[in-house]
C-alpha beads as a LAMMPS data file, in Angstrom:
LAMMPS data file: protein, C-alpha beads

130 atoms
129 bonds

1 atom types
1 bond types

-500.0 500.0 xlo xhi
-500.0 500.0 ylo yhi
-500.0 500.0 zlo zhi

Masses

1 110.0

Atoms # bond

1 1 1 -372.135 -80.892 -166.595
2 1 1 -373.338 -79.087 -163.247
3 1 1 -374.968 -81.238 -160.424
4 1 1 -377.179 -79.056 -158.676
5 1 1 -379.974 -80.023 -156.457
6 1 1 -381.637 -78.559 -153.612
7 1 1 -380.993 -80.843 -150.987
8 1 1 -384.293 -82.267 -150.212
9 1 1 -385.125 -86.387 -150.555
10 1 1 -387.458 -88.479 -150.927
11 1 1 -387.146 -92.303 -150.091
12 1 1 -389.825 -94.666 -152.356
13 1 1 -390.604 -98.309 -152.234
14 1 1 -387.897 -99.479 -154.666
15 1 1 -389.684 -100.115 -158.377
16 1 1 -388.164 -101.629 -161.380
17 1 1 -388.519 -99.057 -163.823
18 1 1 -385.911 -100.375 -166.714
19 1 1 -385.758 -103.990 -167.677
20 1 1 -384.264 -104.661 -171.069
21 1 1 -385.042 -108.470 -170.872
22 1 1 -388.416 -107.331 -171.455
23 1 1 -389.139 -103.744 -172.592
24 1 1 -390.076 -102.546 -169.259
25 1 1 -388.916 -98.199 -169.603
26 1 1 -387.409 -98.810 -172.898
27 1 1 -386.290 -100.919 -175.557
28 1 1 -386.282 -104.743 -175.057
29 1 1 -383.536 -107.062 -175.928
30 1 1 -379.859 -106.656 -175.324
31 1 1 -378.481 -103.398 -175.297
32 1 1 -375.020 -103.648 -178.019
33 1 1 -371.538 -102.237 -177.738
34 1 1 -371.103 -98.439 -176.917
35 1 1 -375.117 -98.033 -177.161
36 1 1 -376.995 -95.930 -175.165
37 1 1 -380.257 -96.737 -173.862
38 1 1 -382.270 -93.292 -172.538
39 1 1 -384.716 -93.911 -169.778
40 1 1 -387.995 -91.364 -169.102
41 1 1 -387.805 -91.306 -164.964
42 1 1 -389.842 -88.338 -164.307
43 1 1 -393.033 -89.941 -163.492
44 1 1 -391.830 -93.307 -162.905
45 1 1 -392.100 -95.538 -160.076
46 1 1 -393.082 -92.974 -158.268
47 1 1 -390.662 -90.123 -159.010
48 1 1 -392.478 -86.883 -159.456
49 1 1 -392.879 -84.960 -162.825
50 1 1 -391.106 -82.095 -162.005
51 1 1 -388.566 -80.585 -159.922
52 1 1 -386.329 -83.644 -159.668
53 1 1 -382.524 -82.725 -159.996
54 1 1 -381.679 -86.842 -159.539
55 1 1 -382.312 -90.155 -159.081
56 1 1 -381.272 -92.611 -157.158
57 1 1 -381.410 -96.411 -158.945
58 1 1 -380.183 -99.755 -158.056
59 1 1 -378.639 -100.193 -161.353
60 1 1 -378.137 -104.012 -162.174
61 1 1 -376.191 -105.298 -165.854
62 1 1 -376.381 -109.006 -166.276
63 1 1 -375.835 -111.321 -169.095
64 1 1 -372.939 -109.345 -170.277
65 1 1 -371.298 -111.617 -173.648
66 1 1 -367.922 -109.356 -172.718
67 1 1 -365.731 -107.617 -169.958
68 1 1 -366.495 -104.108 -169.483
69 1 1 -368.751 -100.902 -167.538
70 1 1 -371.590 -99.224 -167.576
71 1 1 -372.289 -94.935 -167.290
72 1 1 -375.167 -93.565 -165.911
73 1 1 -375.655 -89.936 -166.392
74 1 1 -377.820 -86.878 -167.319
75 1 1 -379.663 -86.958 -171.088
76 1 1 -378.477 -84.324 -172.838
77 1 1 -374.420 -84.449 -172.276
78 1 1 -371.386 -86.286 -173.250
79 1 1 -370.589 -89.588 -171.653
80 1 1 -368.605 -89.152 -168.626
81 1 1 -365.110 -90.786 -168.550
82 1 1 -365.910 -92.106 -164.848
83 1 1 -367.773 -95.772 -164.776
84 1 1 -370.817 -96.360 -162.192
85 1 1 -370.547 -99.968 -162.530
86 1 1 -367.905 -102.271 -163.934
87 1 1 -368.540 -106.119 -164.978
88 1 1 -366.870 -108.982 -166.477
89 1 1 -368.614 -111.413 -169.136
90 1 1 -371.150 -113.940 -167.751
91 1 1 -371.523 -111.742 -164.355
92 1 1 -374.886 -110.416 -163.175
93 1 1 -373.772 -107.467 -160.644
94 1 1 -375.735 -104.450 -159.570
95 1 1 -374.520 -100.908 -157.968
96 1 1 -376.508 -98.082 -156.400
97 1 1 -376.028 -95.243 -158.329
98 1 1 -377.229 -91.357 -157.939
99 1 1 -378.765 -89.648 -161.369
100 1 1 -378.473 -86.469 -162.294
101 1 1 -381.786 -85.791 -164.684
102 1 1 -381.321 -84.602 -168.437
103 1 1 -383.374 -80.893 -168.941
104 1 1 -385.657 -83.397 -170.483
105 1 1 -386.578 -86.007 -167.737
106 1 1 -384.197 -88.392 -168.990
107 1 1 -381.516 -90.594 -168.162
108 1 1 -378.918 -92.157 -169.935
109 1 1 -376.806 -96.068 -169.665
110 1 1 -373.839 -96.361 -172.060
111 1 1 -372.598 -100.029 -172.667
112 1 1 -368.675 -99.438 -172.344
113 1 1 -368.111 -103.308 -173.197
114 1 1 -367.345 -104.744 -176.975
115 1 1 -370.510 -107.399 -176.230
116 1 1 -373.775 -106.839 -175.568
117 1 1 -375.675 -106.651 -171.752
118 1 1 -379.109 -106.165 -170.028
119 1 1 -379.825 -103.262 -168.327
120 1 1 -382.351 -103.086 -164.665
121 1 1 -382.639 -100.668 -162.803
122 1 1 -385.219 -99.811 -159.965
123 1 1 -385.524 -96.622 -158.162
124 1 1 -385.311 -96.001 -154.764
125 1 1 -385.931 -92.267 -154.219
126 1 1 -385.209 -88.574 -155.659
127 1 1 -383.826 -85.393 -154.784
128 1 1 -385.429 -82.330 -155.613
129 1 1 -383.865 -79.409 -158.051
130 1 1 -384.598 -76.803 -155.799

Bonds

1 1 1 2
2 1 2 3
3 1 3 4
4 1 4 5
5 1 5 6
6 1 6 7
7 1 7 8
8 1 8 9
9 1 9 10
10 1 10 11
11 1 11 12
12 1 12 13
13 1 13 14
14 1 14 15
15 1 15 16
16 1 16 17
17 1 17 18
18 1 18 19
19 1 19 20
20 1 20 21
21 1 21 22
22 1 22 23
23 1 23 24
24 1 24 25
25 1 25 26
26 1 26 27
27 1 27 28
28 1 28 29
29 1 29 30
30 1 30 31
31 1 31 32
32 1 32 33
33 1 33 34
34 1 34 35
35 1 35 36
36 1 36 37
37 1 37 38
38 1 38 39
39 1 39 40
40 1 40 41
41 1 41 42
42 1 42 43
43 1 43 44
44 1 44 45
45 1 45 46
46 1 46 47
47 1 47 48
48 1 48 49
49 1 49 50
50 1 50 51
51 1 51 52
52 1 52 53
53 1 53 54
54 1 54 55
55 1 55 56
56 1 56 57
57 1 57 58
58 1 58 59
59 1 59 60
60 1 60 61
61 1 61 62
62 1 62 63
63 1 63 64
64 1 64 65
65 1 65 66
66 1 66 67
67 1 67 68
68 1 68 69
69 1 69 70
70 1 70 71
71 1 71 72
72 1 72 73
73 1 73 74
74 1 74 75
75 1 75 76
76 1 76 77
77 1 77 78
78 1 78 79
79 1 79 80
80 1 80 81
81 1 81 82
82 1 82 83
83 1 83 84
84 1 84 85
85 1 85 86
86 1 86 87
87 1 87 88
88 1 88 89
89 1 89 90
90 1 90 91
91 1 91 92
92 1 92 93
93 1 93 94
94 1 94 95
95 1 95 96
96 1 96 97
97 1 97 98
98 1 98 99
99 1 99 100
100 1 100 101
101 1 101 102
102 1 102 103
103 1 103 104
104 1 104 105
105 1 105 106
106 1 106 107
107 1 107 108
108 1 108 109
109 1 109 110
110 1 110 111
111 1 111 112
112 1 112 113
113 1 113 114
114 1 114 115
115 1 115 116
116 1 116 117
117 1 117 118
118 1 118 119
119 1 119 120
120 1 120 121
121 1 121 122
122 1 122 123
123 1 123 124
124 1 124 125
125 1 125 126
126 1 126 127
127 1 127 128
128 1 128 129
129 1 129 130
């Protein structure tokens, strides 16, 4: 995929806008092996509805039951071969990552571990598309 944005960002109070512990931005309860879990961030936390070409999170896994990574990347496209955040069973460890957005607001966390984990992730600010 093509990361384009215009430059522009805007800094936010951080806000937890994904906790699968407990359903907060999508589905609650662990996330299993080589799932994806899609996440709505236009509108969210404070991110604007439109003209957002990424993201940035604080992306946290914990309780992982295995070794292994997590992706975060644009709906819409194939998982990238490049990790954003790598963990090992038992550890609770975050990473600040920047998001491209999907066409359709969304964006994606792939569980690259044989066990399950729990995804958070709060938002700290945006860049625009344009």
């Amino acid at each position: 995929y093509t990361f384009v944005v215009g430059g522009s960002y805007t800094p936010l109070t951080p806000a937890r806008i994904l906790d699968t512990r407990n359903g907060t931005g999508g589905p609650a309860g662990p996330v299993g092996a080589g799932q994806t879990v899609r996440l709505s961030v236009l509108g969210a936390g404070g991110v604007p509805a439109s003209g957002v070409g990424a993201v940035v999170l604080n992306v946290t896994v914990t309780q992982p039951t295995a070794s292994g990574f997590v992706t975060v990347y644009p709906d819409g496209v194939s998982v990238p071969t490049a990790s954003n955040l790598n963990h090992v069973a038992g550890q609770t460890i975050p990473n600040l990552v920047i998001a491209p957005v999907g066409a359709d607001g969304k964006v994606d966390f792939y569980n690259g571990s044989t066990g399950t984990i729990h995804l958070v992730a709060d938002v700290s600010g945006w860049f625009s598309a344009e």
